[in-house]
Biopython code that builds the backbone (N, CA, C, O; Angstrom):
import numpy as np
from Bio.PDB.StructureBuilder import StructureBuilder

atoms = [
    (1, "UNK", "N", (66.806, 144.270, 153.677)),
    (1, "UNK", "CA", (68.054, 143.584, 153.826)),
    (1, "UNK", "C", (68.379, 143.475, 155.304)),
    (1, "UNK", "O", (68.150, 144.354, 156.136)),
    (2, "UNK", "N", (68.893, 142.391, 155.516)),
    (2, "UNK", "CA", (69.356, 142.495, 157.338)),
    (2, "UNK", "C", (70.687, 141.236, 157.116)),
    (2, "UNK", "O", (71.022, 140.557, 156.146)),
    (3, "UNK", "N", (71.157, 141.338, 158.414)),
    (3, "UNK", "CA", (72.377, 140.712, 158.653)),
    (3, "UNK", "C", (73.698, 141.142, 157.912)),
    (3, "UNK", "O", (73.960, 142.345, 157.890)),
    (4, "UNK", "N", (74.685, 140.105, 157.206)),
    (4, "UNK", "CA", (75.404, 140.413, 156.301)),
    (4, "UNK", "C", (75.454, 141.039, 154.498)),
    (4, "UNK", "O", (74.814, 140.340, 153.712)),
    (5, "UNK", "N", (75.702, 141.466, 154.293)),
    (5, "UNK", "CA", (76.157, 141.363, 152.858)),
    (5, "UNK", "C", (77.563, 141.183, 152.771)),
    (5, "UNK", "O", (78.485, 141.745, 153.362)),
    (6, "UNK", "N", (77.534, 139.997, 151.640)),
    (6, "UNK", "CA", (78.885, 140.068, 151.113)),
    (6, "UNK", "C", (78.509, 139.162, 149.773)),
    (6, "UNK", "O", (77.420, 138.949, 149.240)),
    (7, "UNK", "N", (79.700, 138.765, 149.479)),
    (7, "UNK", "CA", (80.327, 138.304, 147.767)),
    (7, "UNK", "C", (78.890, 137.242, 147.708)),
    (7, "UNK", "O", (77.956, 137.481, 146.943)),
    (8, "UNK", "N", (78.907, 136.307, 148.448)),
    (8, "UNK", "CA", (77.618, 134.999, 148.557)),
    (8, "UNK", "C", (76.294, 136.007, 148.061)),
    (8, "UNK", "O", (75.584, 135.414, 147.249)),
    (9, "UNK", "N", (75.781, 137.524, 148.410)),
    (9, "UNK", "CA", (74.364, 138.220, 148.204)),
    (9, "UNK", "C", (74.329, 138.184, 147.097)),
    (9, "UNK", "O", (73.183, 138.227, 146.648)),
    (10, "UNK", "N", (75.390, 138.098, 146.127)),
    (10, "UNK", "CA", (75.897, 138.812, 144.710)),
    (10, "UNK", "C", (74.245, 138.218, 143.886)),
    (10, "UNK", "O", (73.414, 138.983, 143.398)),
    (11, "UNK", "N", (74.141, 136.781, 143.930)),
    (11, "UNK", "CA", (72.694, 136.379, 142.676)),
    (11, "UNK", "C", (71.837, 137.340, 143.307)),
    (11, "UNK", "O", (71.276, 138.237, 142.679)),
    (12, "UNK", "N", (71.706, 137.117, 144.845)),
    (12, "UNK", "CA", (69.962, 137.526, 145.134)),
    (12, "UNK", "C", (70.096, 138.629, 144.973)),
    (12, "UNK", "O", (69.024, 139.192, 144.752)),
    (13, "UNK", "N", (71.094, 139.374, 144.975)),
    (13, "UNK", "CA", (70.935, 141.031, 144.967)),
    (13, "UNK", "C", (70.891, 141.298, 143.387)),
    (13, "UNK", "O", (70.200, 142.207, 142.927)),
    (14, "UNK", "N", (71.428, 140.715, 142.832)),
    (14, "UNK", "CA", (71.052, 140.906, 140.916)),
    (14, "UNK", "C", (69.919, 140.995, 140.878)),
    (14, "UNK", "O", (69.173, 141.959, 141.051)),
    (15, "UNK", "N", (69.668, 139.570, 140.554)),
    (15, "UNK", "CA", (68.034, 139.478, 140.890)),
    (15, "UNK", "C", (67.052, 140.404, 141.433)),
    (15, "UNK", "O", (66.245, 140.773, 140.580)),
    (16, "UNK", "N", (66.844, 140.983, 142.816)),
    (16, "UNK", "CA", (66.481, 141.947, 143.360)),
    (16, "UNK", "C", (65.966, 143.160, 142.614)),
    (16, "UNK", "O", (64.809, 143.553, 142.470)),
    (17, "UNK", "N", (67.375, 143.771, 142.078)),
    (17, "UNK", "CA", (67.410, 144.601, 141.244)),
    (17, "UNK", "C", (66.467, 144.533, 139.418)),
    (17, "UNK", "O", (65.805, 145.370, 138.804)),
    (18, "UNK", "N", (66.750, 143.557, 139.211)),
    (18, "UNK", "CA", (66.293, 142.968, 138.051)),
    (18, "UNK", "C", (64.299, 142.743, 138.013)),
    (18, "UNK", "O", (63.523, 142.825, 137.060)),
    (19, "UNK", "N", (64.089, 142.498, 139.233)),
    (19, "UNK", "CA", (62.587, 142.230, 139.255)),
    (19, "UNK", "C", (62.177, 143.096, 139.534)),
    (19, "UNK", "O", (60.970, 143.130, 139.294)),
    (20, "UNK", "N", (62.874, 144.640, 140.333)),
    (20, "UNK", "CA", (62.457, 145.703, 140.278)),
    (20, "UNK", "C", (62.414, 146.566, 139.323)),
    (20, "UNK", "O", (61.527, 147.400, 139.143)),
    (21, "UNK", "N", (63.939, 146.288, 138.303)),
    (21, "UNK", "CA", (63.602, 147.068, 137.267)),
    (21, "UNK", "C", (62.484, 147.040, 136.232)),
    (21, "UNK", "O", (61.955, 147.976, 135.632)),
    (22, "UNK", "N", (62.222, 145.530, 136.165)),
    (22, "UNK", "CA", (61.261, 145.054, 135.285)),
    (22, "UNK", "C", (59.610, 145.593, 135.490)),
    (22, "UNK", "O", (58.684, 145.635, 134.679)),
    (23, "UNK", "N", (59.703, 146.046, 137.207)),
    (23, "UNK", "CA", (58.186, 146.250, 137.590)),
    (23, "UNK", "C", (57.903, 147.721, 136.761)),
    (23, "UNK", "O", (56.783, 148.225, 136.670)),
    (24, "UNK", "N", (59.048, 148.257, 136.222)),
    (24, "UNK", "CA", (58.870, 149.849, 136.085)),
    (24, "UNK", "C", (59.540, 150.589, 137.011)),
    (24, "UNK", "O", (59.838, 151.768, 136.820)),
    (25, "UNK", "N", (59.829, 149.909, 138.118)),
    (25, "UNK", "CA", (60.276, 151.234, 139.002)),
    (25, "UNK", "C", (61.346, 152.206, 138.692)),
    (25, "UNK", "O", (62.466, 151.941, 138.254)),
    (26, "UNK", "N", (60.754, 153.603, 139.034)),
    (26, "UNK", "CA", (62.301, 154.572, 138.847)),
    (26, "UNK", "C", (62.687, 154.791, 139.655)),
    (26, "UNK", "O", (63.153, 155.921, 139.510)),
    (27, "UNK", "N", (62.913, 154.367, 140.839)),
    (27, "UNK", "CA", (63.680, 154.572, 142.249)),
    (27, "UNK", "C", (63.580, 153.344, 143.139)),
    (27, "UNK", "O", (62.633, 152.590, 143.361)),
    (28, "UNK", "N", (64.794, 153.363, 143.568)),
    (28, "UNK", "CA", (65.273, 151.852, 144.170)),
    (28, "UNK", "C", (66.193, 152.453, 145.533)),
    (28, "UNK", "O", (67.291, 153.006, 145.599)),
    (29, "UNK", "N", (64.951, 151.970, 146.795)),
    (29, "UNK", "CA", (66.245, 152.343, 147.948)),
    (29, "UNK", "C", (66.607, 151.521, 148.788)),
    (29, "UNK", "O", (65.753, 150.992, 149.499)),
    (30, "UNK", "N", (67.634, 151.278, 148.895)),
    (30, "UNK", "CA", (67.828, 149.814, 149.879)),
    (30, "UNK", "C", (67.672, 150.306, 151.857)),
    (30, "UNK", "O", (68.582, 150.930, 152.401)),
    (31, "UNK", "N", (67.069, 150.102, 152.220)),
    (31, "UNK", "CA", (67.641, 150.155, 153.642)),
    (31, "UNK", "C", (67.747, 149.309, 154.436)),
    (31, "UNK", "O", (67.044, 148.351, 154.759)),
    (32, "UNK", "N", (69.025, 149.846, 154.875)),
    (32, "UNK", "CA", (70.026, 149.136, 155.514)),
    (32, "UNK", "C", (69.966, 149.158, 157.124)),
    (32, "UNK", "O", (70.945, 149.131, 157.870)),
    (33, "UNK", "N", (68.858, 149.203, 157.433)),
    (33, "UNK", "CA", (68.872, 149.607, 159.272)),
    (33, "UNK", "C", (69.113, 148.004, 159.889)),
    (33, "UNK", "O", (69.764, 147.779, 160.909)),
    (34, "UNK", "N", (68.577, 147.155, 159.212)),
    (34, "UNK", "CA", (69.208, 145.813, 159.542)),
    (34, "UNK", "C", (70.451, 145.106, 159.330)),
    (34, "UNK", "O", (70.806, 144.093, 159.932)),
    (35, "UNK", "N", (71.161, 145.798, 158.315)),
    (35, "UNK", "CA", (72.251, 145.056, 158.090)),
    (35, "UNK", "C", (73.441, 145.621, 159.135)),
    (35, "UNK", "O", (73.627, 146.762, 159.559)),
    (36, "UNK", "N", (74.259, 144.225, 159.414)),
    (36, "UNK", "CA", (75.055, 144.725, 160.292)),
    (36, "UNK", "C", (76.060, 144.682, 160.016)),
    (36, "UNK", "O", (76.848, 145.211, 160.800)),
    (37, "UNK", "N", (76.543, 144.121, 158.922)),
    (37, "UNK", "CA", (78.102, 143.808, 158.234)),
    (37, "UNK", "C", (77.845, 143.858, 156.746)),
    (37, "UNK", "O", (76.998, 143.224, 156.117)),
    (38, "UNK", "N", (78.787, 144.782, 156.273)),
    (38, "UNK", "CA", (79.249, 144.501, 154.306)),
    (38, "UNK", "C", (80.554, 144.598, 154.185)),
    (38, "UNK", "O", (81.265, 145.394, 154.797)),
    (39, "UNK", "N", (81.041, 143.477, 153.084)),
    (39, "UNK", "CA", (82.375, 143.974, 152.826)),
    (39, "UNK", "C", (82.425, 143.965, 151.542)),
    (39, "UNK", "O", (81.503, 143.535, 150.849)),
    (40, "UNK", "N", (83.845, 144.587, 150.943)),
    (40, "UNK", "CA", (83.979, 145.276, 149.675)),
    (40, "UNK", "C", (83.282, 144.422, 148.956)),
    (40, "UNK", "O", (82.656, 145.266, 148.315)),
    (41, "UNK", "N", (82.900, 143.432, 148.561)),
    (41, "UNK", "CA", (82.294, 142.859, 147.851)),
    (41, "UNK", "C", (80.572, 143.518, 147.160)),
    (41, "UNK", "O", (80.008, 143.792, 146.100)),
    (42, "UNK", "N", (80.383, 143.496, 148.456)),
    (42, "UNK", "CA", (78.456, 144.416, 148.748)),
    (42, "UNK", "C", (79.216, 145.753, 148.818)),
    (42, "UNK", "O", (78.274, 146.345, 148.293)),
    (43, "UNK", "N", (79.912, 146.513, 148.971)),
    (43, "UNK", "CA", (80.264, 147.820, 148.799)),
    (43, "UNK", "C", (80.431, 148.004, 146.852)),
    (43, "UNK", "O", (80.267, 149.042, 146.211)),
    (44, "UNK", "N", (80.742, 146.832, 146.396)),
    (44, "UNK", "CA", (81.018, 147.090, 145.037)),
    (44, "UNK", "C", (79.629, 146.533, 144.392)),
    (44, "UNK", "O", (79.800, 146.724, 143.188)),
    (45, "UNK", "N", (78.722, 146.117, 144.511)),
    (45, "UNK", "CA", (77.246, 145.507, 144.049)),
    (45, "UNK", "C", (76.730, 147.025, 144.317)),
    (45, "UNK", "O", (76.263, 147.435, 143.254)),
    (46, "UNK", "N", (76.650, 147.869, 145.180)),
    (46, "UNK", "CA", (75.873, 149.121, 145.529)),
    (46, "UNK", "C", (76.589, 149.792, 144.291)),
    (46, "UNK", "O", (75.727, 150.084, 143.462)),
    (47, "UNK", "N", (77.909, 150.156, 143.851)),
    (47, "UNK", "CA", (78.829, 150.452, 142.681)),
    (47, "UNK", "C", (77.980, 150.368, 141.796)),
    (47, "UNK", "O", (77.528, 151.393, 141.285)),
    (48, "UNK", "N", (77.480, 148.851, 141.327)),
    (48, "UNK", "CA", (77.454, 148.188, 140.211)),
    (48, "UNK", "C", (75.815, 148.880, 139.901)),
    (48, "UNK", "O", (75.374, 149.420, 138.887)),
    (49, "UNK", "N", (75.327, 148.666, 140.912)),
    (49, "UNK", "CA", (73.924, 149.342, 140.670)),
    (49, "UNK", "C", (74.143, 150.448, 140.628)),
    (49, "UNK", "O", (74.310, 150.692, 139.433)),
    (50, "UNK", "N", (74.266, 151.382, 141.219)),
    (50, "UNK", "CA", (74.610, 153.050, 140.864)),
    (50, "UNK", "C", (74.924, 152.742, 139.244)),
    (50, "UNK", "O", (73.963, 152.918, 138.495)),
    (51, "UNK", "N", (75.936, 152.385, 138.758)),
    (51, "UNK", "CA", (76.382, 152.603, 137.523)),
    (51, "UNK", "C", (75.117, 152.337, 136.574)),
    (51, "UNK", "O", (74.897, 152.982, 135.550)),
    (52, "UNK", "N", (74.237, 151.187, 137.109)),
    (52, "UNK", "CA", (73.152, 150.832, 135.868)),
    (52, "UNK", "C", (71.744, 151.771, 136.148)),
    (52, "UNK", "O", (70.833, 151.864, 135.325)),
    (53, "UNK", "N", (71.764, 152.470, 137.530)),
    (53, "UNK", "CA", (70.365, 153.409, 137.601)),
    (53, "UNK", "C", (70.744, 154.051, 136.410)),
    (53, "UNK", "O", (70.035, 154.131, 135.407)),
    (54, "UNK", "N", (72.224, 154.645, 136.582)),
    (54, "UNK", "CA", (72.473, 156.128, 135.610)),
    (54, "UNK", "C", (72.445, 155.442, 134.025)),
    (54, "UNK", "O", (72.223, 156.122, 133.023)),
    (55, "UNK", "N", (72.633, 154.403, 134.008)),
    (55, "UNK", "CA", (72.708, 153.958, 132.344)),
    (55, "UNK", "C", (71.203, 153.935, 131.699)),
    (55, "UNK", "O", (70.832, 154.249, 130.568)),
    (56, "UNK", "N", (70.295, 153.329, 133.102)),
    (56, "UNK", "CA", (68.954, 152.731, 132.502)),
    (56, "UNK", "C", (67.837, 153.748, 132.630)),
    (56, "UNK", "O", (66.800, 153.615, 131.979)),
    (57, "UNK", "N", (68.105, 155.142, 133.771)),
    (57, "UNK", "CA", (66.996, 155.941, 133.973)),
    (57, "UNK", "C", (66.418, 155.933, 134.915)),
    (57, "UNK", "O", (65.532, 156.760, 135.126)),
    (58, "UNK", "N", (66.874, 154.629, 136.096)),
    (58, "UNK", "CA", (66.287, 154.906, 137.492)),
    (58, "UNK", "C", (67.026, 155.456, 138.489)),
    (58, "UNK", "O", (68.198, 155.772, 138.287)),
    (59, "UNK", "N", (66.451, 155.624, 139.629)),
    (59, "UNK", "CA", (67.542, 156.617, 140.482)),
    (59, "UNK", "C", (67.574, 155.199, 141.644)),
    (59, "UNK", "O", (66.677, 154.387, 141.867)),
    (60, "UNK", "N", (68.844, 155.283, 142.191)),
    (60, "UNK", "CA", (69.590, 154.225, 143.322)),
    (60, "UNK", "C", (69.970, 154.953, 144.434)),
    (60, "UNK", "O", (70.455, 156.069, 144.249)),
    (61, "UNK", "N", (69.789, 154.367, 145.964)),
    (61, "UNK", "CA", (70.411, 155.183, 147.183)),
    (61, "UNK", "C", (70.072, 154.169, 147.812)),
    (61, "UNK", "O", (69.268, 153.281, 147.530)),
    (62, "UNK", "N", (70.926, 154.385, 148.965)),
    (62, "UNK", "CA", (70.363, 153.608, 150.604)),
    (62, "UNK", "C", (70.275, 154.177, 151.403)),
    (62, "UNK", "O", (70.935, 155.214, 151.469)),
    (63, "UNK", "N", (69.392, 153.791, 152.459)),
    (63, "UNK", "CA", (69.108, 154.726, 153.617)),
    (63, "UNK", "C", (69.910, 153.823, 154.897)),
    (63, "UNK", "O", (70.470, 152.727, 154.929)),
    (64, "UNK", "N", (69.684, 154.733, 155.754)),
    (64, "UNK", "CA", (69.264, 153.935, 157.247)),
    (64, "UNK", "C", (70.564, 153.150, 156.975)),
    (64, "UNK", "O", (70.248, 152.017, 156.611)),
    (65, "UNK", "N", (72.471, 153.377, 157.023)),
    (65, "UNK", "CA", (72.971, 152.690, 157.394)),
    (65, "UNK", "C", (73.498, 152.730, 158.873)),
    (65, "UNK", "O", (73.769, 153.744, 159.516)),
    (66, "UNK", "N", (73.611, 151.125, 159.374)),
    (66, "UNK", "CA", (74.050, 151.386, 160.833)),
    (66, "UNK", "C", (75.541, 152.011, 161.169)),
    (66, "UNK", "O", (76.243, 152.044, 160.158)),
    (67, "UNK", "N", (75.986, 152.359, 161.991)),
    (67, "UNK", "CA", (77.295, 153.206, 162.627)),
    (67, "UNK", "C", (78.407, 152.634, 161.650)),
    (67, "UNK", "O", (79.083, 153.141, 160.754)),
    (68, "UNK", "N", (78.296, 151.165, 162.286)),
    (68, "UNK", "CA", (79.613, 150.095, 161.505)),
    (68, "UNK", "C", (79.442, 149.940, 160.059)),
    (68, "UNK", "O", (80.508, 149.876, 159.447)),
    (69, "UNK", "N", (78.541, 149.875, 159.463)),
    (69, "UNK", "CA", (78.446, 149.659, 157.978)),
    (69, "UNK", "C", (79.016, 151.639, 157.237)),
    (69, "UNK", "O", (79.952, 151.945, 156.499)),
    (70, "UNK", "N", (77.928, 152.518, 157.892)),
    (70, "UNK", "CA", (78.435, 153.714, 157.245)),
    (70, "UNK", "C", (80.137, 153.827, 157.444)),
    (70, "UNK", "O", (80.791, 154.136, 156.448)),
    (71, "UNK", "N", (80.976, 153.527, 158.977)),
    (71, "UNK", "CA", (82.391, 153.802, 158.746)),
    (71, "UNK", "C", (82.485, 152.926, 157.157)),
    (71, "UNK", "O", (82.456, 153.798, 156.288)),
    (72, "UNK", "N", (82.537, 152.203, 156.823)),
    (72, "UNK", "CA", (82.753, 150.861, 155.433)),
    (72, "UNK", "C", (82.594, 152.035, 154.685)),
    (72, "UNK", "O", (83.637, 152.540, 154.270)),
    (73, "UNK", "N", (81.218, 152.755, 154.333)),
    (73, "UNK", "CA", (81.114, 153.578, 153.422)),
    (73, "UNK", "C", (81.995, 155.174, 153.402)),
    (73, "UNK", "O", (82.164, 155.912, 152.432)),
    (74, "UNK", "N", (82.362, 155.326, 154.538)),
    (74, "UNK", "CA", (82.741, 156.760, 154.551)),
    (74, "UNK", "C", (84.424, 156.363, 154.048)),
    (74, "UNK", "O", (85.151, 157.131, 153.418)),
    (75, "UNK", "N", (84.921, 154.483, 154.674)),
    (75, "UNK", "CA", (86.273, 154.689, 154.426)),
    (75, "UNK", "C", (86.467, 154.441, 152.698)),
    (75, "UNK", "O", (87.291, 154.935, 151.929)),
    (76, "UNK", "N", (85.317, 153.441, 152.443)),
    (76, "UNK", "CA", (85.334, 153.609, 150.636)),
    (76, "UNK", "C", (85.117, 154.610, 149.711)),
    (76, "UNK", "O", (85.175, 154.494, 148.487)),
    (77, "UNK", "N", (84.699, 156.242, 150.770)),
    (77, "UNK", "CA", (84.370, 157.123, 150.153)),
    (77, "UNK", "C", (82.958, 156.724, 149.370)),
    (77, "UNK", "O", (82.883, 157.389, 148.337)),
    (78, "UNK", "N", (81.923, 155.923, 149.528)),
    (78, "UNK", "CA", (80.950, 155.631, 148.553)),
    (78, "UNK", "C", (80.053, 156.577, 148.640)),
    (78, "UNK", "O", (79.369, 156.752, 147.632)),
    (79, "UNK", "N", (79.841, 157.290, 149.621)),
    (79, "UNK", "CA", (78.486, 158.802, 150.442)),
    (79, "UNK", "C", (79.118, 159.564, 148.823)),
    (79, "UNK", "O", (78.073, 159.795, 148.215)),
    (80, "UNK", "N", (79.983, 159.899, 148.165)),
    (80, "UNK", "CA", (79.992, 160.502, 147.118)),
    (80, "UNK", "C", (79.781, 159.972, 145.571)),
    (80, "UNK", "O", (79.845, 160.686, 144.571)),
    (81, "UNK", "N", (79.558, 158.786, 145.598)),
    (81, "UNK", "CA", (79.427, 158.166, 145.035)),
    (81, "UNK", "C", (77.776, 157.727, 144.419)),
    (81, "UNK", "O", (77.191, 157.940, 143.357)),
    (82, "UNK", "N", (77.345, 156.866, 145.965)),
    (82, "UNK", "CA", (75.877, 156.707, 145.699)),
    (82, "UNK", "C", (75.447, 157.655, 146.774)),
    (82, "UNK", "O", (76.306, 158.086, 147.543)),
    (83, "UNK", "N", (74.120, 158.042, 146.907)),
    (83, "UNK", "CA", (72.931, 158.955, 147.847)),
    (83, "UNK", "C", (72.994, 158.110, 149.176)),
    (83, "UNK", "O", (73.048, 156.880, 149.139)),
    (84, "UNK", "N", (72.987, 158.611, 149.996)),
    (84, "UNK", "CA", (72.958, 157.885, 151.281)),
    (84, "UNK", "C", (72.029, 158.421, 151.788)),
    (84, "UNK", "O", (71.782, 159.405, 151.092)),
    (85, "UNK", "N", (71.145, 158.345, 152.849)),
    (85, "UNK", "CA", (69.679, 158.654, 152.969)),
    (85, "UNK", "C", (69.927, 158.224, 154.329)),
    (85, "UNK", "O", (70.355, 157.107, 154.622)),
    (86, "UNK", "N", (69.455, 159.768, 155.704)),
    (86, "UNK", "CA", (69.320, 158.882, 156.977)),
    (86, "UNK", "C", (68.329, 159.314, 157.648)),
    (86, "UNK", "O", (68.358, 160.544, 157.600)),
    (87, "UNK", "N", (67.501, 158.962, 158.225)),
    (87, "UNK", "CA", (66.213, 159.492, 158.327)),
    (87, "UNK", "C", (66.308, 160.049, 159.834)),
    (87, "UNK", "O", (65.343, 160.617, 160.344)),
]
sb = StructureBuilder()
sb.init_structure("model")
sb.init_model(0)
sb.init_chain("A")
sb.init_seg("    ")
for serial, (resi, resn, name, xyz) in enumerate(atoms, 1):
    if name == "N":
        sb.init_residue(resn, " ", resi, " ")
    sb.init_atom(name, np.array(xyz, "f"), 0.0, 1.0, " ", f" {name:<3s}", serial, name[0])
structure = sb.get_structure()
């Protein structure tokens, strides 16, 4: 992922998710060392997936967010929510 996320990522990021689940995979990690902007919109798609790892059996996290995107996450509280991963 790089640049923005927001409300417009919403298909490709379904999708995304969807062709991964289908491959089999049980772990899905997004990293985020490229992205430089999300707003609640992509803060609530990371939500939406968390909710379906735990329904379907795979595990969800992101790594590698930059300074400005983690404040987004620390002020949505999401680090308790989904796994945040920083290498």
């Amino acid at each position: 992922m790089a640049g923005e996320f927001t409300f417009t990522d919403h298909p490709i990021f379904r999708d995304m998710i969807d062709e991964a689940v289908k491959t089999g995979a049980r772990s899905i990690q997004l990293d985020l060392q490229e992205v430089e902007y999300i707003d609640s919109a992509g803060l609530g798609m990371f939500l939406v997936a968390n909710e379906r790892s735990g329904e379907e059996g795979w595990k969800f996290s992101i790594s590698n967010p930059r300074e400005k995107v983690q404040k987004m996450f620390t002020l949505a509280k999401l680090e308790t929510i989904v796994p945040i991963i920083t290498d």
